[in-house]
NUMI-418561 format. One record per residue: residue number from 0; residue in one letter; z negated, y negated, x negated of N, C-alpha, C in turn. Coordinates in pm, 1 decimal. Atoms other than C-alpha are relative to their C-alpha. Layout:
<vozas>
<voza NUM; A; <Z; Y; X>; <Z; Y; X>; <Z; Y; X>> ...
</vozas>
This chain:
<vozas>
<voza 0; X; <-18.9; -135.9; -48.1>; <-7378.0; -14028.6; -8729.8>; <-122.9; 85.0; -33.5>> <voza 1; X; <127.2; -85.3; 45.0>; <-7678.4; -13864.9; -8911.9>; <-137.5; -44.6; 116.4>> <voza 2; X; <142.0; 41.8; -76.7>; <-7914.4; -14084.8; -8726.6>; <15.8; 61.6; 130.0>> <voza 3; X; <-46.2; -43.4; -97.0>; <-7746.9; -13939.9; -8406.1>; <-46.2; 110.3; 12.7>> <voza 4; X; <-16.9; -175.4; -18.0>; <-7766.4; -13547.5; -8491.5>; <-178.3; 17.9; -21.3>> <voza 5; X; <160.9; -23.4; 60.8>; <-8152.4; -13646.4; -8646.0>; <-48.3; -24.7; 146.1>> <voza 6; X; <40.0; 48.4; -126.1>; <-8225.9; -13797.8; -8286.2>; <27.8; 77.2; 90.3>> <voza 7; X; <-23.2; -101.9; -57.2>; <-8072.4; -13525.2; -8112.0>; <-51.6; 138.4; -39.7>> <voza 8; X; <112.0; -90.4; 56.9>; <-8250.0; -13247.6; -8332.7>; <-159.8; -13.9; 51.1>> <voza 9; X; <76.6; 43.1; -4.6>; <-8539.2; -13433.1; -8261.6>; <-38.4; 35.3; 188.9>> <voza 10; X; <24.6; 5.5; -126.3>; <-8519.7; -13434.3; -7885.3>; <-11.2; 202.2; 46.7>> <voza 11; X; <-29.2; -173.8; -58.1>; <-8421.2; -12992.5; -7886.5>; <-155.8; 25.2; -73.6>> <voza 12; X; <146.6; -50.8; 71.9>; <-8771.5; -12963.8; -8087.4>; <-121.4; -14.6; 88.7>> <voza 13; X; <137.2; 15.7; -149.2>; <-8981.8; -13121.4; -7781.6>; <-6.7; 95.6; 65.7>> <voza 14; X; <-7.7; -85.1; -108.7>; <-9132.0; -12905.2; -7541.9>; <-10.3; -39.3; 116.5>> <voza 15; X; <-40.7; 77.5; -111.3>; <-8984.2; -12949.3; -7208.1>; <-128.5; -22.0; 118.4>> <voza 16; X; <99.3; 1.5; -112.9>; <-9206.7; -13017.5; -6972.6>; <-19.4; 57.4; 123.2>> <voza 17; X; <17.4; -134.9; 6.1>; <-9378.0; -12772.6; -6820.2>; <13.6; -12.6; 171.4>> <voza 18; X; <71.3; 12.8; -161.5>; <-9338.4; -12787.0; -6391.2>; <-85.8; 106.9; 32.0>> <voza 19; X; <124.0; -110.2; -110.0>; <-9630.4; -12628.9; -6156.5>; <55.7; 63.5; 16.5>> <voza 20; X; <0.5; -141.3; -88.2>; <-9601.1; -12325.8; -6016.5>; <26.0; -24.8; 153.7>> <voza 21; X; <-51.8; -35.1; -138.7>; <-9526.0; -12296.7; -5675.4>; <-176.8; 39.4; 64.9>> <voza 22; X; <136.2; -8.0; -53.2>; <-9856.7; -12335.1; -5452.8>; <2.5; 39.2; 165.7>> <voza 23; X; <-9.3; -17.7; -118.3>; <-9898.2; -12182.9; -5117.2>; <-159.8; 9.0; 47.3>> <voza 24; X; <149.6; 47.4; -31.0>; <-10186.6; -12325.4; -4902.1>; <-5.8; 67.3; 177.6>> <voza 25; X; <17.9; -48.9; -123.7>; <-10290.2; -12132.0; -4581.4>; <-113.3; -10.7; 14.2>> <voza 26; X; <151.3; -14.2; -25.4>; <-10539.9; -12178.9; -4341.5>; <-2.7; 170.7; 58.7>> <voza 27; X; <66.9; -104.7; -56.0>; <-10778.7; -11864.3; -4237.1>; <112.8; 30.1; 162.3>> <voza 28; X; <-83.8; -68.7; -122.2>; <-10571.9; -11686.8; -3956.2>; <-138.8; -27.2; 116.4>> <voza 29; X; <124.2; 16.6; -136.9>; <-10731.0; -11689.5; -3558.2>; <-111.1; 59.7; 6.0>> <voza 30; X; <110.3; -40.0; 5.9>; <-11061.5; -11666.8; -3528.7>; <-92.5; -65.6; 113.7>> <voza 31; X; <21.7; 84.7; -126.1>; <-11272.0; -11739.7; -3173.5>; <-90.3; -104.1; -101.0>> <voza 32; X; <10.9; 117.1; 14.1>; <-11410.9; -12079.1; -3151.5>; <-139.1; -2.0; 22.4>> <voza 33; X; <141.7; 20.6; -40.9>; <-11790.4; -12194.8; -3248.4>; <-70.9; 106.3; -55.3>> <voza 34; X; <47.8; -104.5; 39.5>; <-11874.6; -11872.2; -3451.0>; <-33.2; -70.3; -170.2>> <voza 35; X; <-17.1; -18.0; 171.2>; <-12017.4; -11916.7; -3821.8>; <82.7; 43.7; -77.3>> <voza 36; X; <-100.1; -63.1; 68.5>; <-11844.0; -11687.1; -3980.7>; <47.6; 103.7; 27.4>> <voza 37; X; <-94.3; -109.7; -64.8>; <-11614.0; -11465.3; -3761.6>; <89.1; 45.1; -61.9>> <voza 38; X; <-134.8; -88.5; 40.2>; <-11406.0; -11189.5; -3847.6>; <150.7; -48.0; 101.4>> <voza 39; X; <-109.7; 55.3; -44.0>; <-11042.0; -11250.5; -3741.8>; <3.1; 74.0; 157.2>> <voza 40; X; <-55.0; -24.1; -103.0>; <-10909.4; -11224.0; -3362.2>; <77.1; 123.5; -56.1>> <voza 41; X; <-119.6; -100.2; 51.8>; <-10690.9; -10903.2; -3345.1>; <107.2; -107.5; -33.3>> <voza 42; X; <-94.9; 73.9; 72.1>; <-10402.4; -11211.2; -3337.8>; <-24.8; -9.8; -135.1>> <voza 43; X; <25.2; 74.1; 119.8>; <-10532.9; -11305.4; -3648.9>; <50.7; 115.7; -99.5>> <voza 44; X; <-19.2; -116.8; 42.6>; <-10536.7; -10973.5; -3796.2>; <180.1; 47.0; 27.2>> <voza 45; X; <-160.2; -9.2; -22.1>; <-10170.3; -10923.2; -3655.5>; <75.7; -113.1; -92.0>> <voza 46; X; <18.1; 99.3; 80.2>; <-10098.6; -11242.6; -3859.2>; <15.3; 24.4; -166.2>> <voza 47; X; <23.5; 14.2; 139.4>; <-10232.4; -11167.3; -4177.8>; <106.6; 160.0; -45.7>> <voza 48; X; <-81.6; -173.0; 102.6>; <-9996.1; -10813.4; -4210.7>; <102.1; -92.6; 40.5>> <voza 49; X; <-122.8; 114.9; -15.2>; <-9730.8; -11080.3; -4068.8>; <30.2; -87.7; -161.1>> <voza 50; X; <-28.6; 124.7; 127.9>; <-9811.1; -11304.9; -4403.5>; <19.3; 107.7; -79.1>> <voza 51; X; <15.4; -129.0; 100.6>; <-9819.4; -10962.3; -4621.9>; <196.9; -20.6; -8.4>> <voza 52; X; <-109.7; 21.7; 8.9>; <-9466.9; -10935.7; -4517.7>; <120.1; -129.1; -35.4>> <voza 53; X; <-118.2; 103.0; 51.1>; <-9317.3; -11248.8; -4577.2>; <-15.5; -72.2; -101.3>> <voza 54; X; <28.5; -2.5; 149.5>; <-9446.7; -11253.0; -4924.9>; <95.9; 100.0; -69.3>> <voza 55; X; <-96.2; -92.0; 68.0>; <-9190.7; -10975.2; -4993.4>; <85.3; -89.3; -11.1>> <voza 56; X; <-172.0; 95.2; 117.8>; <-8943.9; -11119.9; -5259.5>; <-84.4; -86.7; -57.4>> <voza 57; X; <47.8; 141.1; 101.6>; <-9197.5; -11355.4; -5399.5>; <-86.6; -22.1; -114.4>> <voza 58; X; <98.6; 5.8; 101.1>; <-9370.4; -11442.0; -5665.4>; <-95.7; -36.3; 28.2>> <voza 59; X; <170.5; 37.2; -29.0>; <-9774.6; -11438.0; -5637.0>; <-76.5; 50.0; -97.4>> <voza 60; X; <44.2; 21.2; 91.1>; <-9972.4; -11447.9; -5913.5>; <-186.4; 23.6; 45.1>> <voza 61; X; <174.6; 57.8; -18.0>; <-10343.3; -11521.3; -5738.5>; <-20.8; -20.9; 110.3>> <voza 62; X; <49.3; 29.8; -116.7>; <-10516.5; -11544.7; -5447.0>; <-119.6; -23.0; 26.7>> <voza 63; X; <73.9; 96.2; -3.8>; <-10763.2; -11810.9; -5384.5>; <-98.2; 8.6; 154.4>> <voza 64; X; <29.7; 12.5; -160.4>; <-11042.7; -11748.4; -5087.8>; <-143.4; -41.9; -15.1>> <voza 65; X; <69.7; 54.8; 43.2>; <-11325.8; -11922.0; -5014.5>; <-122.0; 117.8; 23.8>> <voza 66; X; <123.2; -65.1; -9.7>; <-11704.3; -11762.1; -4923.3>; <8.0; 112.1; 117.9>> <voza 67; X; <-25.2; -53.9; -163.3>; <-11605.5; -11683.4; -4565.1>; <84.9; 153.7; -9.4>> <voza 68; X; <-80.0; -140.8; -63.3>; <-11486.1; -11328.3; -4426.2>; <126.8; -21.4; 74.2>> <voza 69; X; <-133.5; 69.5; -92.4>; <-11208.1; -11519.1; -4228.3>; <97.3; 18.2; -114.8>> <voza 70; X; <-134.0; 46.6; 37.2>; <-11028.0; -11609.7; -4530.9>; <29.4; 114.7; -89.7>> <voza 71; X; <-25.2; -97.8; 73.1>; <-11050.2; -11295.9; -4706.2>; <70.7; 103.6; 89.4>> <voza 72; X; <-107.3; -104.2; -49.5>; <-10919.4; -11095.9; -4419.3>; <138.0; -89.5; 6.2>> <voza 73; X; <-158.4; 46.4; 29.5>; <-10617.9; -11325.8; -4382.8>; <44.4; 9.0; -88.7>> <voza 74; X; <-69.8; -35.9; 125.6>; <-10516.6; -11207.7; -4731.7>; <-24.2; 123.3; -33.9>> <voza 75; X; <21.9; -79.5; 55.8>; <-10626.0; -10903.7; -4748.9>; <106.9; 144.2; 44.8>> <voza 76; X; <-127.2; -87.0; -7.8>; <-10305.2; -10693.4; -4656.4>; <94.1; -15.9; -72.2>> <voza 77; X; <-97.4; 8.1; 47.7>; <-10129.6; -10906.6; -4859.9>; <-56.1; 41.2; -194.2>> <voza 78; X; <58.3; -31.0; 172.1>; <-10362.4; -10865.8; -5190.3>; <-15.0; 188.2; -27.7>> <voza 79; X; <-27.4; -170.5; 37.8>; <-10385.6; -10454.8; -5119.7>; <129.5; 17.7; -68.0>> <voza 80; X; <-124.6; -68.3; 28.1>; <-10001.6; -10431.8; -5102.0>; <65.1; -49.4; -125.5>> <voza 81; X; <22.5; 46.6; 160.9>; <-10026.4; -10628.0; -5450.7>; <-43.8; 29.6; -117.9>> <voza 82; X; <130.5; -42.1; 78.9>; <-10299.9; -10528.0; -5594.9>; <-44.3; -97.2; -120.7>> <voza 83; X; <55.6; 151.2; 89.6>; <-10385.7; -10897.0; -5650.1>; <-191.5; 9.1; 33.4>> <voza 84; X; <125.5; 73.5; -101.7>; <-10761.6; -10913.8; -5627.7>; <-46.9; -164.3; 35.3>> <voza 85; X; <44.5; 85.2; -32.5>; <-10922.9; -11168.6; -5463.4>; <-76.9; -100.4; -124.0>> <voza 86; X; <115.5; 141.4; 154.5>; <-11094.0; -11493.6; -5696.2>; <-31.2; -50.4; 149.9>> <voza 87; X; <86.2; 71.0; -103.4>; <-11354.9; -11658.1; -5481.7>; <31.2; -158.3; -53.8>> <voza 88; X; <60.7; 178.7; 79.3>; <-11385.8; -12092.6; -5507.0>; <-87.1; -57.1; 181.4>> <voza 89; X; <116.9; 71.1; -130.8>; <-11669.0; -12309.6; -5260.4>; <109.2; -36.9; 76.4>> <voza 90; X; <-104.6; 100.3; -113.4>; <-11490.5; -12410.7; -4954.0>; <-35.2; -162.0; -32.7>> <voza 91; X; <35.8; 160.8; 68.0>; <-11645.9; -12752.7; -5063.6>; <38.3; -53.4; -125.6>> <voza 92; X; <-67.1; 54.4; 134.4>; <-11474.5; -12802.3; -5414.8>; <147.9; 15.7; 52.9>> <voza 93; X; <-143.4; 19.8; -9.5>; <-11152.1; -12904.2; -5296.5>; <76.3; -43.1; -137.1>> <voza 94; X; <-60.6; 29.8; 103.3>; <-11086.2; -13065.5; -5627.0>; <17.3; 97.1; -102.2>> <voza 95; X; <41.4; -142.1; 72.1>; <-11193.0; -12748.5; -5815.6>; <106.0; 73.1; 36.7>> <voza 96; X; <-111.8; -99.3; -33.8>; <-10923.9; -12504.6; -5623.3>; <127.8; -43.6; -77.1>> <voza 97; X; <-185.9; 20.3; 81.6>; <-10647.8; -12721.6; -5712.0>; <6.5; -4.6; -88.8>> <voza 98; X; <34.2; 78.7; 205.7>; <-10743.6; -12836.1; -6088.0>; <33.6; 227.8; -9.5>> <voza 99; X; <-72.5; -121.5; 23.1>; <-10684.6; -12452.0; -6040.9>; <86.1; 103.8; -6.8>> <voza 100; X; <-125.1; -58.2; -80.3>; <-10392.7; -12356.9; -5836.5>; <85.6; -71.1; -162.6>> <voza 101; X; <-93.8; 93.6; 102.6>; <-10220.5; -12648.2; -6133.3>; <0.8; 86.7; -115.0>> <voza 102; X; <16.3; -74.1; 102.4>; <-10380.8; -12447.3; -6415.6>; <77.7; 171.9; -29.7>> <voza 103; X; <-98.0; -153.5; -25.7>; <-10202.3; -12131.6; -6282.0>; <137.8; -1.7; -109.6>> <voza 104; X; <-167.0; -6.7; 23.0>; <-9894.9; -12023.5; -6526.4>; <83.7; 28.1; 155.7>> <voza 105; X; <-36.2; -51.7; -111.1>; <-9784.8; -11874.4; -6187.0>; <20.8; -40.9; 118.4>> <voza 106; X; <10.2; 26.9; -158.7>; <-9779.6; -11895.4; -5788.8>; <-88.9; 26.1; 8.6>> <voza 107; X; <211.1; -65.7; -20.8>; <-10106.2; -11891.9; -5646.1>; <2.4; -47.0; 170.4>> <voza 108; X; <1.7; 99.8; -139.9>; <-10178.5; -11922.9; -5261.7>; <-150.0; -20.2; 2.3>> <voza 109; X; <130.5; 44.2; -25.1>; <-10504.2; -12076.2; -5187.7>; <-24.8; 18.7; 204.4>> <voza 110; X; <22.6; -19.4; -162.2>; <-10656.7; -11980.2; -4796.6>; <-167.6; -108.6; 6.9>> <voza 111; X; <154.5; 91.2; -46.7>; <-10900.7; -12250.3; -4638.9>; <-16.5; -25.0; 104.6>> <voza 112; X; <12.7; 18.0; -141.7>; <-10971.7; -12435.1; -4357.8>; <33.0; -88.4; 55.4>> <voza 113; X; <-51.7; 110.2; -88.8>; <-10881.1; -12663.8; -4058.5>; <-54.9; -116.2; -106.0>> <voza 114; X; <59.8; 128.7; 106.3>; <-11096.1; -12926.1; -4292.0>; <-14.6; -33.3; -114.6>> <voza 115; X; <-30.0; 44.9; 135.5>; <-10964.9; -12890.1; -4587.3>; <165.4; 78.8; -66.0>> <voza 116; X; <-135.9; 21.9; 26.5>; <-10605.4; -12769.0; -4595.0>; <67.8; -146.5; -10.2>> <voza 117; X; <-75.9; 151.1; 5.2>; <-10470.5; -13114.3; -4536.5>; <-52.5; -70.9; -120.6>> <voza 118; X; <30.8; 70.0; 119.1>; <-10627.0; -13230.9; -4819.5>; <-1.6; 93.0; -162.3>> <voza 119; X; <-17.5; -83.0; 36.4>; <-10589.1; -12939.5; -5030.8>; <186.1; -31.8; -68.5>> <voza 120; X; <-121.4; 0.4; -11.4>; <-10209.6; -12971.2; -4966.2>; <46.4; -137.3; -81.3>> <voza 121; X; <-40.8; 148.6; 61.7>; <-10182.0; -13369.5; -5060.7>; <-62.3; 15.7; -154.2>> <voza 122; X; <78.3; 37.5; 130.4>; <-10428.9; -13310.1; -5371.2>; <129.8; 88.1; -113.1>> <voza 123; X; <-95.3; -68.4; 83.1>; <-10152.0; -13077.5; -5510.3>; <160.5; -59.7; 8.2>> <voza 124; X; <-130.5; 79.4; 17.5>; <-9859.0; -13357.7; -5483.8>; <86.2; 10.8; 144.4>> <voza 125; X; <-88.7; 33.7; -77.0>; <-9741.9; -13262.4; -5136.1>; <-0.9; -94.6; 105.2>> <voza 126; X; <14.1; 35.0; -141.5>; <-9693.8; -13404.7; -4773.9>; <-122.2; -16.2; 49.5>> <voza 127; X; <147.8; 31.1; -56.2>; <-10073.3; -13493.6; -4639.7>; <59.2; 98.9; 200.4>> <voza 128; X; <-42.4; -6.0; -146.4>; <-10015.7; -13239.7; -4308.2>; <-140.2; -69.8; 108.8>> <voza 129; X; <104.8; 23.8; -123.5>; <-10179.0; -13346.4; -4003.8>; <-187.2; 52.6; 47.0>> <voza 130; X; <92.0; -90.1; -25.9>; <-10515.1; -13292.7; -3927.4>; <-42.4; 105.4; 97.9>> <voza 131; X; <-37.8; -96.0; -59.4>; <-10577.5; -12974.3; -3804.5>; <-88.8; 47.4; 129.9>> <voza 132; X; <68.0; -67.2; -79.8>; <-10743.9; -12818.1; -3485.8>; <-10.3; 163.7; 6.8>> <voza 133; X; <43.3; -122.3; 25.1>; <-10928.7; -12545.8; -3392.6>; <138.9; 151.5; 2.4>> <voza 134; X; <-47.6; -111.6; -65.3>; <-10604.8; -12346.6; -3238.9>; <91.4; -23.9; -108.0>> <voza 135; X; <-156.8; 58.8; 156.4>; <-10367.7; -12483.5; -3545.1>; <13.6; 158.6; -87.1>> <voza 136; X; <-0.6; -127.3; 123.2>; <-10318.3; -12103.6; -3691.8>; <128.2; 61.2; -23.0>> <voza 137; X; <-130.5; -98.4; 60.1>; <-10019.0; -11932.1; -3901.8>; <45.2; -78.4; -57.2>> <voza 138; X; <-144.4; 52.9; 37.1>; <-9860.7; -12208.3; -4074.2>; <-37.5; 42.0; -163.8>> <voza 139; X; <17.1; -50.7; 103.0>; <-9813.7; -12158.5; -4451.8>; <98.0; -151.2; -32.6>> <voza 140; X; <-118.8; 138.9; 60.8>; <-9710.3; -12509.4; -4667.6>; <26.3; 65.0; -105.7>> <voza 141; X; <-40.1; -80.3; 84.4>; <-9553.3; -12396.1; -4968.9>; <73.5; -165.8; -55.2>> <voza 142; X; <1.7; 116.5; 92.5>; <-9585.1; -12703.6; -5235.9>; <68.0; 38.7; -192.2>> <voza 143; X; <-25.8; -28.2; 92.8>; <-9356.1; -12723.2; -5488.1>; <69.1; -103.4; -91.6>> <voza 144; X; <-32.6; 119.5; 68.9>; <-9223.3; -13016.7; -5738.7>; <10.9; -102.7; 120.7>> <voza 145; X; <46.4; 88.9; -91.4>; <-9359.2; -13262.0; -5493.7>; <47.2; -7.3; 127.4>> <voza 146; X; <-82.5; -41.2; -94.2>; <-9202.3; -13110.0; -5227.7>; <-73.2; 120.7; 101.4>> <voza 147; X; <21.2; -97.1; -60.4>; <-9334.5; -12954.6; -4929.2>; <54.5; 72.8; 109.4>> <voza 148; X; <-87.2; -142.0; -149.2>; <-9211.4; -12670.9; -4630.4>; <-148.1; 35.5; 4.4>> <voza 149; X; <98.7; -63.4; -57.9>; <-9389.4; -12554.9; -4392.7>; <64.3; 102.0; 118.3>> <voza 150; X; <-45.1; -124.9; -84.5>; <-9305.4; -12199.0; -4207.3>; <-135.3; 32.1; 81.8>> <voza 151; X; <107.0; -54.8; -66.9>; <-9532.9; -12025.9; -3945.1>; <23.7; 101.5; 8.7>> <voza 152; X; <27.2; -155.1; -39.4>; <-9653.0; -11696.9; -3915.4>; <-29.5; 56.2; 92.0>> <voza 153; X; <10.7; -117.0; -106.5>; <-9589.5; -11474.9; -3619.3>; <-112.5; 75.3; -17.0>> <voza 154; X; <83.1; -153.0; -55.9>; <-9845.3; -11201.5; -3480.4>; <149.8; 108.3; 5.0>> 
</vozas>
């Protein structure tokens, strides 16, 4: 019996193990096709106050954008009405964002691109989505104990 209550003492003293945060990976809202680094389509812009709103009720912690003006306006209605600022990471350190999104106590959404959401998304335990094309815009995966959803965002 002692060895029982010592083995059970023993197990309430561990610390439980800790799950991720809740990761939401969006690409850059519409933007025409063949431009360096274009500001958003009005869609796009219609879009990103679309994602503002359906962040109400949630927990967000951080918001992840890369160099580009694309991916900062697709968050940037939702980081005012927050008053999350922006953290920059290279659109080229894919491993870097996430080793950071993980490090988050929190929710964190990360915004990237057709060529590196899908890998973005799998590097953080979920679903590998499809690879993406140029017109692929609004969806939002939302990765969470190895588990992913994916919603789209209206204009």
């Amino acid at each position: 019996m002692r060895a029982i209550l010592l083995a059970l003492a023993c197990s309430l003293a561990l610390p439980a193990a800790a799950a991720e945060p809740t990761t939401y990976v969006v690409r850059h809202f519409d933007t025409p096709k063949g431009e360096k680094d274009p500001n958003l389509l009005p869609q796009g812009a219609a879009r990103a106050e679309a994602l503002a709103r359906w962040f109400r009720g949630k927990r967000l912690c951080a918001i992840l954008v890369t160099q580009y003006q694309r991916t900062r306006q697709t968050v940037a209605p939702l980081a005012a009405s927050r008053g999350i600022a922006l953290q920059s990471y290279d659109a080229a350190d894919t491993a870097g964002v996430v080793a950071r999104a993980k490090a988050s106590p929190c929710p964190v959404l990360i915004v990237g691109h057709s060529n590196t959401v899908p890998d973005i998304v799998a590097q953080l335990g979920g679903a590998r989505p499809a690879d993406l094309k140029h017109e692929d815009f609004g969806d939002v995966w939302t990765v969470a104990d190895g588990k992913t959803d994916r919603v789209t965002i209206a204009p």
